[in-house]
FIVEX-898671 format. One record per residue (C-alpha): x negated, y negated, z negated; residue number from 1. Coordinates in nm, 3 decimals. Example, Ala and Ser with C-alpha at 12.3 -4.5 7.8 and 13.67 -1.06 7.14 Angstrom:
2
+---------+---------+---------+------+
!      px !      py !      pz ! resi !
+---------+---------+---------+------+
!  -1.230 !   0.450 !  -0.780 !    1 !
!  -1.367 !   0.106 !  -0.714 !    2 !
+---------+---------+---------+------+
//
This chain:
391
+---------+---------+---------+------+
!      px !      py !      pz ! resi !
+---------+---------+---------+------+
!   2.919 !  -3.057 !  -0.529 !    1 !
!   2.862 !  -3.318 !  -0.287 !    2 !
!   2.847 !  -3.125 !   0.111 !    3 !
!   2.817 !  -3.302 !   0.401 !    4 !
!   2.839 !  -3.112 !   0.699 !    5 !
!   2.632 !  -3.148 !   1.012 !    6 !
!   2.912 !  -3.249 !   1.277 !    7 !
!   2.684 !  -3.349 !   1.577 !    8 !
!   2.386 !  -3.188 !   1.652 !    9 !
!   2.229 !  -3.522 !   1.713 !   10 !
!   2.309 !  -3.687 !   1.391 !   11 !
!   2.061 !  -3.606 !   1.134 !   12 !
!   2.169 !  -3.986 !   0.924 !   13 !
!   2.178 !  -3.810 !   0.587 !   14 !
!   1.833 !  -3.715 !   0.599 !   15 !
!   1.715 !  -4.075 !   0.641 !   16 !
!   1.872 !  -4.170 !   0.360 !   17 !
!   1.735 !  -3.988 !   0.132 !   18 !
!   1.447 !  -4.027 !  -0.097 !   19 !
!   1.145 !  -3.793 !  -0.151 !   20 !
!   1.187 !  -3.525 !  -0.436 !   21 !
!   1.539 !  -3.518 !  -0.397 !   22 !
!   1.615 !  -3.149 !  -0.494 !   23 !
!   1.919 !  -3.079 !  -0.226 !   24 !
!   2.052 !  -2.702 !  -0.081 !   25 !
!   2.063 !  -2.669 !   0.343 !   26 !
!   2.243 !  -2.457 !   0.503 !   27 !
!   2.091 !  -2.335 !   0.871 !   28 !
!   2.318 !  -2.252 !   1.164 !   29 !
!   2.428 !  -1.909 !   1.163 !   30 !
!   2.374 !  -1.830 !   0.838 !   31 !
!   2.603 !  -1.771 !   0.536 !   32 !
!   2.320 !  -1.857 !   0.238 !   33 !
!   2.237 !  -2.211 !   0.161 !   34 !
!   1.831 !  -2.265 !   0.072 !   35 !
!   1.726 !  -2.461 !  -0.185 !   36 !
!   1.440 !  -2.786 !  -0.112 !   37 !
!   1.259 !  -3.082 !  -0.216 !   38 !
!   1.279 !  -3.308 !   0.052 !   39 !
!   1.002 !  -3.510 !   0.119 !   40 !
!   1.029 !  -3.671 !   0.465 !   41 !
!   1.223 !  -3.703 !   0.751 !   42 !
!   1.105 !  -3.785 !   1.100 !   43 !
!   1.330 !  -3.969 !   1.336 !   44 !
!   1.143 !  -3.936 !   1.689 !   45 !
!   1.079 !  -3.524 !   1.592 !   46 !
!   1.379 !  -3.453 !   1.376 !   47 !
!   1.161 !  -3.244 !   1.183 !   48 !
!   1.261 !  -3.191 !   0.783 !   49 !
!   0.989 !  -3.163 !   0.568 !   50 !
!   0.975 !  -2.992 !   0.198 !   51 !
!   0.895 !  -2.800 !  -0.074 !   52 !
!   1.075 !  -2.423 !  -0.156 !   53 !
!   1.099 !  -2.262 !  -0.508 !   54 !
!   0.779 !  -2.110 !  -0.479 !   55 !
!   0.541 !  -2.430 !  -0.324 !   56 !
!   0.544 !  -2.332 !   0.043 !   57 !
!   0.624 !  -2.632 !   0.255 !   58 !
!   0.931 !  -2.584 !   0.480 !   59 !
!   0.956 !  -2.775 !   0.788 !   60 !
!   1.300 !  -2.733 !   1.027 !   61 !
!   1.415 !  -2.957 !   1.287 !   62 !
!   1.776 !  -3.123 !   1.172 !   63 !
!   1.925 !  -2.982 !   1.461 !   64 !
!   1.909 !  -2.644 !   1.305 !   65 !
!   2.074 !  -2.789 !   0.956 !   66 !
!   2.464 !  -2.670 !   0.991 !   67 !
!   2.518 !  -2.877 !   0.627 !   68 !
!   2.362 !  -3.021 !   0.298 !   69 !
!   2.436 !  -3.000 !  -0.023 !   70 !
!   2.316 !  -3.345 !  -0.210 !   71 !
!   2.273 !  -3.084 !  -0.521 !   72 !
!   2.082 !  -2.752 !  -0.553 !   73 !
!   2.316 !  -2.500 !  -0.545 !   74 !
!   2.351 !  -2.225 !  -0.803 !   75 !
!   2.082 !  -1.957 !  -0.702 !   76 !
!   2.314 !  -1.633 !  -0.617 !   77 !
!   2.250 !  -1.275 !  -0.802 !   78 !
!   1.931 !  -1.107 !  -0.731 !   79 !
!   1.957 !  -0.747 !  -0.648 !   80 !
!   1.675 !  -0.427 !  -0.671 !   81 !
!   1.745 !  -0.258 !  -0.280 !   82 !
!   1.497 !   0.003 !  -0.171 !   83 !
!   1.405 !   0.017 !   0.161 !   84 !
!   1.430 !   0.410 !   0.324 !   85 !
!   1.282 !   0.477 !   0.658 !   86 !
!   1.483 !   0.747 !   0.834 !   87 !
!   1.251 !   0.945 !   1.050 !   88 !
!   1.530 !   1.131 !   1.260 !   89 !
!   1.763 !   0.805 !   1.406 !   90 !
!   1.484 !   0.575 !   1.343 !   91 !
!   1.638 !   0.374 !   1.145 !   92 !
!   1.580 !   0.192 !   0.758 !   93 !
!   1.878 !   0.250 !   0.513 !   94 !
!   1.915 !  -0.019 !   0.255 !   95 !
!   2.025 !   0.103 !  -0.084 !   96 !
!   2.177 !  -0.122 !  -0.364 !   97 !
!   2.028 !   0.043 !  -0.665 !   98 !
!   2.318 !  -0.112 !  -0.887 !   99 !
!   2.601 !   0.110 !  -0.730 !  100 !
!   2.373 !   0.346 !  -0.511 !  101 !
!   2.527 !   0.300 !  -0.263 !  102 !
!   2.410 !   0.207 !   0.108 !  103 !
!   2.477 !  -0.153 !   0.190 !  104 !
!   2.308 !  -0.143 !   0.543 !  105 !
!   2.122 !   0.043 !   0.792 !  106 !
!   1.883 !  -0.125 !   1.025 !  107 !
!   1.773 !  -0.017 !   1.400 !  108 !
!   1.385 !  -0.016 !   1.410 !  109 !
!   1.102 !   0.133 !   1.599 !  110 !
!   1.072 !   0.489 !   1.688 !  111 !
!   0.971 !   0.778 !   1.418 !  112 !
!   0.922 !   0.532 !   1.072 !  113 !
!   0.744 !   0.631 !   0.821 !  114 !
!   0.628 !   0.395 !   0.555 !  115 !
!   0.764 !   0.057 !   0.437 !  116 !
!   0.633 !  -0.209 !   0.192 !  117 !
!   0.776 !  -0.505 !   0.066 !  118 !
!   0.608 !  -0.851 !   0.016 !  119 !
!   0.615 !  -0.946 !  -0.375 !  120 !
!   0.920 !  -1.206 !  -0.367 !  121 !
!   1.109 !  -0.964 !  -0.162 !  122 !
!   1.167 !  -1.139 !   0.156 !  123 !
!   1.001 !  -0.944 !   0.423 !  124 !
!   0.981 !  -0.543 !   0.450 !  125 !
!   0.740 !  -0.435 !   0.703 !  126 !
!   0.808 !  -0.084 !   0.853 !  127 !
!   0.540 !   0.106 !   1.075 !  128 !
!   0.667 !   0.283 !   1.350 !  129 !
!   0.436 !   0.624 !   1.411 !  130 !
!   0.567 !   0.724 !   1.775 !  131 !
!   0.660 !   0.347 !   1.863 !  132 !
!   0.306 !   0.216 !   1.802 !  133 !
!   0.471 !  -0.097 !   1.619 !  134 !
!   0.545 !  -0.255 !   1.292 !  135 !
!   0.881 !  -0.407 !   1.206 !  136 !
!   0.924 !  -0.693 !   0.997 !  137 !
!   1.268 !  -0.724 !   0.885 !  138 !
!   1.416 !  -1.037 !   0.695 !  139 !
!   1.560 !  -0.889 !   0.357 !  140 !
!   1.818 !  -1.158 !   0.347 !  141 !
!   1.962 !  -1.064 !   0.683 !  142 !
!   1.852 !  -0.735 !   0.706 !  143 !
!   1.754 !  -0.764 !   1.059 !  144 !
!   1.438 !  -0.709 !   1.259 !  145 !
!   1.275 !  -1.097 !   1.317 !  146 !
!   0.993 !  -0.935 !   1.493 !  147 !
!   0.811 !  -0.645 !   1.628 !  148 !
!   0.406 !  -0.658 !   1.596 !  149 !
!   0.227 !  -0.421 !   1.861 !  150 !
!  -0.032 !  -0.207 !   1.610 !  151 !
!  -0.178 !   0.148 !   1.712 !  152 !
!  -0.052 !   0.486 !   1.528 !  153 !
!   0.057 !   0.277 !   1.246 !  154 !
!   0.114 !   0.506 !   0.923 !  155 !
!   0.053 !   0.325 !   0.539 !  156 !
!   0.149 !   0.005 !   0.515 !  157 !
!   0.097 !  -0.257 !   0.173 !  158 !
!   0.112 !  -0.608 !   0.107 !  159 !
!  -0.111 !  -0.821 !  -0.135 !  160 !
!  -0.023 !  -0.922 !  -0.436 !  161 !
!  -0.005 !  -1.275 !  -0.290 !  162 !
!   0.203 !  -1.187 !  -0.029 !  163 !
!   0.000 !  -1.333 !   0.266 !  164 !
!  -0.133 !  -1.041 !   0.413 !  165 !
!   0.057 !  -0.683 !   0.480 !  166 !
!  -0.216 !  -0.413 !   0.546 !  167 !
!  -0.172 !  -0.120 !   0.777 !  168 !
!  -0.323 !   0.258 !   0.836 !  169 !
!  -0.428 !   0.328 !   1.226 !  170 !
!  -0.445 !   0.731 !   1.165 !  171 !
!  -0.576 !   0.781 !   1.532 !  172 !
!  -0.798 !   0.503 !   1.583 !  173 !
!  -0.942 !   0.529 !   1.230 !  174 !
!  -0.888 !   0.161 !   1.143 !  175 !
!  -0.739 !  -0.094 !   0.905 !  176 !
!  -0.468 !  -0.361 !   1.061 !  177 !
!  -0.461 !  -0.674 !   0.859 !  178 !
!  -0.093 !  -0.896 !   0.960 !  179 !
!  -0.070 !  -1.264 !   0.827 !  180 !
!   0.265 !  -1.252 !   0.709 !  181 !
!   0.339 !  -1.562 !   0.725 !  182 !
!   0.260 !  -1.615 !   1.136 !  183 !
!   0.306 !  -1.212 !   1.141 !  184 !
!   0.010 !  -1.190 !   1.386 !  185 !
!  -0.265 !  -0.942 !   1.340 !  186 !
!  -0.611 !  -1.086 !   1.187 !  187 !
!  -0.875 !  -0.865 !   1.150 !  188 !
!  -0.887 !  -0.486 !   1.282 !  189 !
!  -1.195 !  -0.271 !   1.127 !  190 !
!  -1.293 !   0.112 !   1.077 !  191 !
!  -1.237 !   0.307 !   0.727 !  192 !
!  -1.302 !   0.584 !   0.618 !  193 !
!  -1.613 !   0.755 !   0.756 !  194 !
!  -1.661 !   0.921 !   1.117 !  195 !
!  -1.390 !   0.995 !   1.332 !  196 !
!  -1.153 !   0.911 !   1.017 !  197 !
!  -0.764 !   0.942 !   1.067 !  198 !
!  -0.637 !   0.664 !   0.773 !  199 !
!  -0.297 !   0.751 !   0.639 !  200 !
!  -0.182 !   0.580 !   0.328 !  201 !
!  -0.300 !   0.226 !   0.153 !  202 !
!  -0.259 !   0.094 !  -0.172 !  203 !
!  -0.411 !  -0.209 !  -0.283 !  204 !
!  -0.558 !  -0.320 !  -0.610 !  205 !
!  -0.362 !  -0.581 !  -0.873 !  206 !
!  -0.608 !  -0.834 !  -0.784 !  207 !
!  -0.578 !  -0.794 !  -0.446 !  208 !
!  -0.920 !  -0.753 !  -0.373 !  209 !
!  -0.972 !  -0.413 !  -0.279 !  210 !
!  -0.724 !  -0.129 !  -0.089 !  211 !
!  -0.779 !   0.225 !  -0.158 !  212 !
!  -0.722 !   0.450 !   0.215 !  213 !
!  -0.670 !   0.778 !   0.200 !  214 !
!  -0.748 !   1.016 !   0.473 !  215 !
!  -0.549 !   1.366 !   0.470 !  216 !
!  -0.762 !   1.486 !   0.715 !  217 !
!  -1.088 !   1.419 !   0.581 !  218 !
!  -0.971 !   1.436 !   0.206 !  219 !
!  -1.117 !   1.109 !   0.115 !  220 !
!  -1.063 !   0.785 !  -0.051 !  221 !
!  -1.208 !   0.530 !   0.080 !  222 !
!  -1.237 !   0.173 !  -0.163 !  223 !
!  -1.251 !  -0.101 !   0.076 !  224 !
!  -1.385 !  -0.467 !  -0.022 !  225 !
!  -1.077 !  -0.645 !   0.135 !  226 !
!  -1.328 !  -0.988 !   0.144 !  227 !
!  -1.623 !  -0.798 !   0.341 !  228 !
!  -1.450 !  -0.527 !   0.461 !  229 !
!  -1.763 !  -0.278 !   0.312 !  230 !
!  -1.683 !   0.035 !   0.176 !  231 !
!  -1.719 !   0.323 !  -0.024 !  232 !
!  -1.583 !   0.695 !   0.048 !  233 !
!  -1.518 !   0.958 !  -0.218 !  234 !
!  -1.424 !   1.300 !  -0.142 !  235 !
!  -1.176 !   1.385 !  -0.396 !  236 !
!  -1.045 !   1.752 !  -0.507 !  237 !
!  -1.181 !   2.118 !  -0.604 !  238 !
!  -1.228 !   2.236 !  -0.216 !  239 !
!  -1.262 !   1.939 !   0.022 !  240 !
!  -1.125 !   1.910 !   0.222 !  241 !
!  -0.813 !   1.885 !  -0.032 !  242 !
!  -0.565 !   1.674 !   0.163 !  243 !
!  -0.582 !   1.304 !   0.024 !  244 !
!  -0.216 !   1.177 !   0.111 !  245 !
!  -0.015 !   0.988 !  -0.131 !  246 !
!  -0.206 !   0.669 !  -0.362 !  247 !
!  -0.089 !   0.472 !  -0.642 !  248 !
!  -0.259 !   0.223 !  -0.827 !  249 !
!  -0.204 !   0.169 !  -1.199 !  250 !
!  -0.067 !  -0.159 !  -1.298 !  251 !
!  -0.340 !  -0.278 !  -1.469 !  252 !
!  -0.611 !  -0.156 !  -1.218 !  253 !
!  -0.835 !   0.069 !  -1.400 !  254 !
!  -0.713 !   0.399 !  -1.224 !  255 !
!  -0.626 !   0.489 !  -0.885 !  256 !
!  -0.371 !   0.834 !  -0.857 !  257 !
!  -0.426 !   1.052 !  -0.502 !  258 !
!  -0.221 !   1.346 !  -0.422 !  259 !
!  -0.428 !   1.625 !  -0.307 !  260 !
!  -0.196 !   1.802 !  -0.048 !  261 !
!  -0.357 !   2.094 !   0.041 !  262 !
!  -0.485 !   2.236 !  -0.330 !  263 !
!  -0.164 !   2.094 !  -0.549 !  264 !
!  -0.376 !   1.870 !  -0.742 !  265 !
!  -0.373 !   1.504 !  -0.831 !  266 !
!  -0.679 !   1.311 !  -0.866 !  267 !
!  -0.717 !   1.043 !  -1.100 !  268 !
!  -1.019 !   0.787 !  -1.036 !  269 !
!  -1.164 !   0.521 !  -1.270 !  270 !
!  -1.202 !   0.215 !  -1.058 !  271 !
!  -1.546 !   0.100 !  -1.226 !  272 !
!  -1.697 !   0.425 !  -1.238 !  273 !
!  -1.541 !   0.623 !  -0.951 !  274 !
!  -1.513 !   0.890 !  -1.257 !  275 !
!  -1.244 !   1.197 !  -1.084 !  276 !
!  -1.020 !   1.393 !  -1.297 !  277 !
!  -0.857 !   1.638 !  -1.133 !  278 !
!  -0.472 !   1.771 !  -1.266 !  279 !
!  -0.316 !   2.059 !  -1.105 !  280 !
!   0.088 !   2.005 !  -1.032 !  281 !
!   0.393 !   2.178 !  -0.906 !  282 !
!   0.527 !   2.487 !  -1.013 !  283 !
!   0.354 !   2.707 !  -0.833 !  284 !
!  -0.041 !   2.623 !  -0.839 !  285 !
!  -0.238 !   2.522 !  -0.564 !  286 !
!   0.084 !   2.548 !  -0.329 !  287 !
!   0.300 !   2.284 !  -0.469 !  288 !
!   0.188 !   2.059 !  -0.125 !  289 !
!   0.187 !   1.724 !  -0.380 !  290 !
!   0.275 !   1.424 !  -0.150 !  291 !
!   0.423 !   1.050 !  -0.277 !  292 !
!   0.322 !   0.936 !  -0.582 !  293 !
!   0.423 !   0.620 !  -0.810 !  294 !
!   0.335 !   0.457 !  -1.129 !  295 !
!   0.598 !   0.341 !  -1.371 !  296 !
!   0.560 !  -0.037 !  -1.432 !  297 !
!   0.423 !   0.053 !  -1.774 !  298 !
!   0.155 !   0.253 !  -1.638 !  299 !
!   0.195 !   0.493 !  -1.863 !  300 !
!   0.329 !   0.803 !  -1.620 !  301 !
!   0.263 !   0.914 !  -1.278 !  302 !
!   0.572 !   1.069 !  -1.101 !  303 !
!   0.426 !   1.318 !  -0.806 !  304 !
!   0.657 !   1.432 !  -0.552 !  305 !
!   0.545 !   1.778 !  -0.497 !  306 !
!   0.693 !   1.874 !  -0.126 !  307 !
!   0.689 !   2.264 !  -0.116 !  308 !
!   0.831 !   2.323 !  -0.458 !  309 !
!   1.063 !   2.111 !  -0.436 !  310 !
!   0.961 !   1.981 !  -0.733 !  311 !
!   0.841 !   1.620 !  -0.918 !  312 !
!   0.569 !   1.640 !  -1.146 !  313 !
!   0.521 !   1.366 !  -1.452 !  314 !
!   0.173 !   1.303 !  -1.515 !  315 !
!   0.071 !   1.143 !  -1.889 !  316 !
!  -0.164 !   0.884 !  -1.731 !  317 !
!  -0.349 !   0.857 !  -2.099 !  318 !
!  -0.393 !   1.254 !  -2.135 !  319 !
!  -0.417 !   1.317 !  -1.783 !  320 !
!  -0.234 !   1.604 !  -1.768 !  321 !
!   0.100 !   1.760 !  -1.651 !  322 !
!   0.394 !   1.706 !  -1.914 !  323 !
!   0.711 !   1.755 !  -1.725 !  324 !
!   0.789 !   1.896 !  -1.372 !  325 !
!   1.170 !   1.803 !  -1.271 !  326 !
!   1.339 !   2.018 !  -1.043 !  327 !
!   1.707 !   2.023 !  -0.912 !  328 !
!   1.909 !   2.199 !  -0.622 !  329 !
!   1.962 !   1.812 !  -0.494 !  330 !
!   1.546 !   1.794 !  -0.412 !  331 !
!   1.471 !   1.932 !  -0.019 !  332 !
!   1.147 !   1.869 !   0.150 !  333 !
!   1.090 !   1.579 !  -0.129 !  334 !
!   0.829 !   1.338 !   0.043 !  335 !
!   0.787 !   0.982 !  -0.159 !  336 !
!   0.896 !   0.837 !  -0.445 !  337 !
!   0.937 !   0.466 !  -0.588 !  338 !
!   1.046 !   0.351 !  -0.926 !  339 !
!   1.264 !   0.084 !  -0.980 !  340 !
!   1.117 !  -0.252 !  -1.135 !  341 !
!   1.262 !  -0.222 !  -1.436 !  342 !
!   1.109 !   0.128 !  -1.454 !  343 !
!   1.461 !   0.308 !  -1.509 !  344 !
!   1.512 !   0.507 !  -1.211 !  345 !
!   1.276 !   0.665 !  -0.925 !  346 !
!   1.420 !   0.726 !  -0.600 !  347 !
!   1.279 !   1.009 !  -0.407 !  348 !
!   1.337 !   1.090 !  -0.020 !  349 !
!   1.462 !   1.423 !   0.089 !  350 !
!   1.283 !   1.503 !   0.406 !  351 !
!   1.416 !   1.820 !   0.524 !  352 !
!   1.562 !   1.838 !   0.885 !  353 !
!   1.924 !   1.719 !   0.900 !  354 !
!   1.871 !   1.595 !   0.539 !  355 !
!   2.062 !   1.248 !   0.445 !  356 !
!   1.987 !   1.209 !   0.086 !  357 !
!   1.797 !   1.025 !  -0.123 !  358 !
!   1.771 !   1.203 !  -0.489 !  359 !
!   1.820 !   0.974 !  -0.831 !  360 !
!   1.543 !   1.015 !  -1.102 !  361 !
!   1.660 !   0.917 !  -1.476 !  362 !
!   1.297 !   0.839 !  -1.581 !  363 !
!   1.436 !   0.837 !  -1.976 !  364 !
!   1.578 !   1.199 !  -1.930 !  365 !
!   1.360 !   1.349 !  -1.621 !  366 !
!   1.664 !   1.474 !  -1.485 !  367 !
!   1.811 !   1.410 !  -1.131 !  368 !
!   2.120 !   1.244 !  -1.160 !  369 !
!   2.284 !   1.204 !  -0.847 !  370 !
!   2.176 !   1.156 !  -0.449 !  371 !
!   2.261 !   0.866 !  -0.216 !  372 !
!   2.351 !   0.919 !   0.113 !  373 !
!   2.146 !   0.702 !   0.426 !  374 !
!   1.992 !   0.776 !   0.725 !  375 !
!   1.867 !   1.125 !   0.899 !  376 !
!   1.546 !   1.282 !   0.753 !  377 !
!   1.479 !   0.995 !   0.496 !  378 !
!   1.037 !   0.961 !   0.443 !  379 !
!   0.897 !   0.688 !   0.325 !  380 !
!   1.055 !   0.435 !   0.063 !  381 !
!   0.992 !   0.067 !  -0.117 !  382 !
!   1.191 !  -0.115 !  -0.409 !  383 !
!   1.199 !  -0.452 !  -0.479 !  384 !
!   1.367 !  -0.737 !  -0.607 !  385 !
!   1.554 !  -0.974 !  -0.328 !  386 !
!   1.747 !  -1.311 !  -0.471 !  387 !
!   1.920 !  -1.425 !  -0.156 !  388 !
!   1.897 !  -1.809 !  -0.165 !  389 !
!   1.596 !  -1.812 !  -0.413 !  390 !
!   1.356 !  -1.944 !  -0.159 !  391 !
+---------+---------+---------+------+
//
């Protein structure tokens, strides 16, 4: 493989000689993973290096930056599933190689996080800081914090399907933060929920078109047109107000799954006729204090983490009803779940004060099969696919 390695920071000669479409790898200063380009131009008075990624995004970088080039694309290296845990006691995020379970790195951000999501091609995980008033955005590559965003009582956070925009929960101002992730400024602010709302989870639609807000509070759902920001509010349950925490949306879109806190129920709602069915969980009725919830990539089960059991509840998504409820002596203070990609394994934070653990679900078996060890008081939790130099 043919390298040529940038020996004066004023010497950018390779790049002139080079013709657009050229598929070549770069390797930036103070990093350790080459990225992969289509060149396209250079620019001798700016330096600047223009191109193409993997996915179509241009990619400009001044030459000056470029520590080497490889005149060939180099082999893309192994992609791994990590989840993302926020730790609420050392306010920190754990990373967690779901191939060995074991924790590869733990990462300093804001203080008391609670909820993390992860843009689709794995690259950025954006981490909302309750008591620090701020949103992380850490580079999955480096596993560093590349910049803090300002944002009030930030508690849900999601990302598009697209990527381009990460939406965020403002419990005390009642209000939904749109970030451009790509500039990772804030674009639009605007209320949810109705009256004096306190927002404090977010899922958004397949599509991308619409989020779904709960509000604990309130115990409502509010279905917000992510184009014209109009809405409409359901409140969900037997006795509002019934505690509207955790939200999952099924992978085709048809159904939307909301944990009902303060009755232990789950409330499933059609997305074209706002239709509720309400299924009780936990092992205990109505004080099971049901909390995360996930779909498997299927769609075809909804795992419920139920908090004051401990206990997770499987929910038949077609019969809408109960069908397993997994318990072990490993689940304490259980708060979220997420299921791996492959739909294999969910991974469900252990909340309880001095807890460390993260508990292993076997989604073939329903059996907890182990715990990994990260940060203090573990909470909120995202999986996802990151391929280090597949840019």
């Amino acid at each position: 493989m043919d390298y040529h390695e940038n020996q004066d920071d004023c010497t950018c000669g390779i790049f002139e000689q080079l013709k657009a479409g050229k598929v070549i790898s770069i390797l930036l200063k103070n990093t350790a993973v080459p990225i992969q380009l289509t060149f396209q131009t250079f620019d001798k008075n700016s330096g600047c290096i223009s191109g193409f990624l993997r996915d179509g995004r241009v990619f400009v970088v001044s030459c000056d930056c470029v520590a080497g080039v490889f005149l060939s694309p180099v082999p893309p290296l192994a992609c791994r599933v990590l989840a993302y845990v926020t730790n609420t006691g050392d306010n920190t995020v754990s990373v967690v190689d779901t191939a060995t379970n074991t924790t590869i790195d733990t990462i300093s951000v804001g203080e008391f996080p609670i909820f993390v999501a992860l843009t689709p091609n794995g690259r950025r995980a954006y981490v909302t800081n309750f008591n620090g008033n701020t949103v992380s955005v850490i580079d999955t590559l480096t596993n560093t914090v590349i910049q803090t965003i300002i944002v009030p009582s930030p508690s849900g956070v999601a990302v598009t399907p697209d990527g381009t925009t990460a939406y965020v929960t403002n419990v005390n101002d009642g209000t939904l933060t749109a970030i451009n992730t790509l500039t990772n400024t804030i674009t639009n602010v605007f209320p949810v929920g109705n009256l004096a709302s306190t927002p404090v989870n977010i899922a958004i639609s397949p599509d991308g078109l619409t989020a779904y807000v709960t509000d604990q509070t309130q115990g409502t759902l509010s279905i917000v047109d992510l184009v014209t920001t109009t809405q409409t509010v359901l409140t969900l349950g037997n006795t509002p107000p019934a505690g509207a925490f955790g939200v999952a949306v099924t992978p085709d879109g048809t159904e939307v799954y909301v944990t009902n806190s303060f009755e232990g129920t789950v409330s499933a709602v059609n997305t074209t006729t706002l239709n509720e069915i309400i299924i009780p969980v936990g092992l205990v009725p109505g004080t099971s204090f049901p909390f995360g919830v996930a779909i498997t990539p299927d769609g075809t089960s909804a795992y419920v983490v139920n908090l004051s059991d401990p206990s997770v509840s499987v929910i038949d998504t077609a019969l809408k009803i109960e069908t397993t409820i997994i318990t072990s002596p490993l689940l304490d203070v259980s708060a979220n779940i997420a299921i791996t990609p492959d739909g294999r394994f969910g991974y469900v934070t252990n909340n309880q004060a001095g807890s460390n653990t993260v508990s292993i679900i076997d989604i073939t078996t329903n059996t907890v099969i182990g715990n990994v060890t990260v940060g203090l008081e573990p909470f909120g939790i995202a999986i996802g696919t990151v391929c280090p130099n597949q840019l």
